[in-house]
C-alpha positions in Angstrom: 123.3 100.1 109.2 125.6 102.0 106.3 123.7 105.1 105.0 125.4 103.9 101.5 123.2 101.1 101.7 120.6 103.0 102.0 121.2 104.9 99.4 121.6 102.4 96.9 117.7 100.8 97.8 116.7 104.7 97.0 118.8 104.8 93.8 117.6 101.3 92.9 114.0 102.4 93.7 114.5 105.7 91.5 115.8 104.1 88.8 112.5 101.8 88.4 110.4 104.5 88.3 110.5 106.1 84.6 112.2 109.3 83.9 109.5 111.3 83.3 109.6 115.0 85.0 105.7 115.3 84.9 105.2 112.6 87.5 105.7 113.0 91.1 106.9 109.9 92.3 109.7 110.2 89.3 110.5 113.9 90.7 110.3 113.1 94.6 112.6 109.8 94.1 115.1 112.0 91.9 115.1 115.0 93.7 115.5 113.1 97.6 118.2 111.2 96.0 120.2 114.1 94.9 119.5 116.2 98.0 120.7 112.9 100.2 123.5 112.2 98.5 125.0 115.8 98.3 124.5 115.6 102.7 126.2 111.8 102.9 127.8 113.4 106.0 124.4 114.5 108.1 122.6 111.2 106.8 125.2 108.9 108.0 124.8 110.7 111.4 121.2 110.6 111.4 121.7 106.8 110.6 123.8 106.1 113.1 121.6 107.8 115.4 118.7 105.8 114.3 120.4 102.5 114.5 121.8 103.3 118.2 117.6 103.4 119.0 117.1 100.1 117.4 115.5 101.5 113.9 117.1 99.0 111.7 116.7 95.7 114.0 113.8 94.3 112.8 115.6 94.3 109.2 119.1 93.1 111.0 117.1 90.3 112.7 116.4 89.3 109.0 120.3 88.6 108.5 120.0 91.6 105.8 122.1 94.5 107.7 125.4 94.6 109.7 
């Protein structure tokens, strides 16, 4: 599993929310997002780590992740 893909299903998943500051899904979506993306190094690892215990097979299984 790529943390970038990971990534993109939270940015996708932000980005259907609407911007609206006053709403905490809107903030935790926006603000998780940011926070990830500025630590792509440490959630890679923690991805890779994850997927070496078998985290992601169920959704590999699927025929969705590499």
């Amino acid at each position: 599993m790529k943390a970038e893909a990971l990534l993109a299903e939270l940015n996708r998943l932000r980005q259907d929310v609407p911007k609206d500051s006053a709403d905490i899904e809107w903030l935790t979506l926006h603000h998780v997002f940011c926070f990830v993306s500025y630590q792509m190094g440490e959630f890679q690892k923690y991805v890779a780590e994850q997927d070496k215990k078998g985290a992601f097979q169920d959704f590999k299984d699927q025929g969705r992740g590499q």
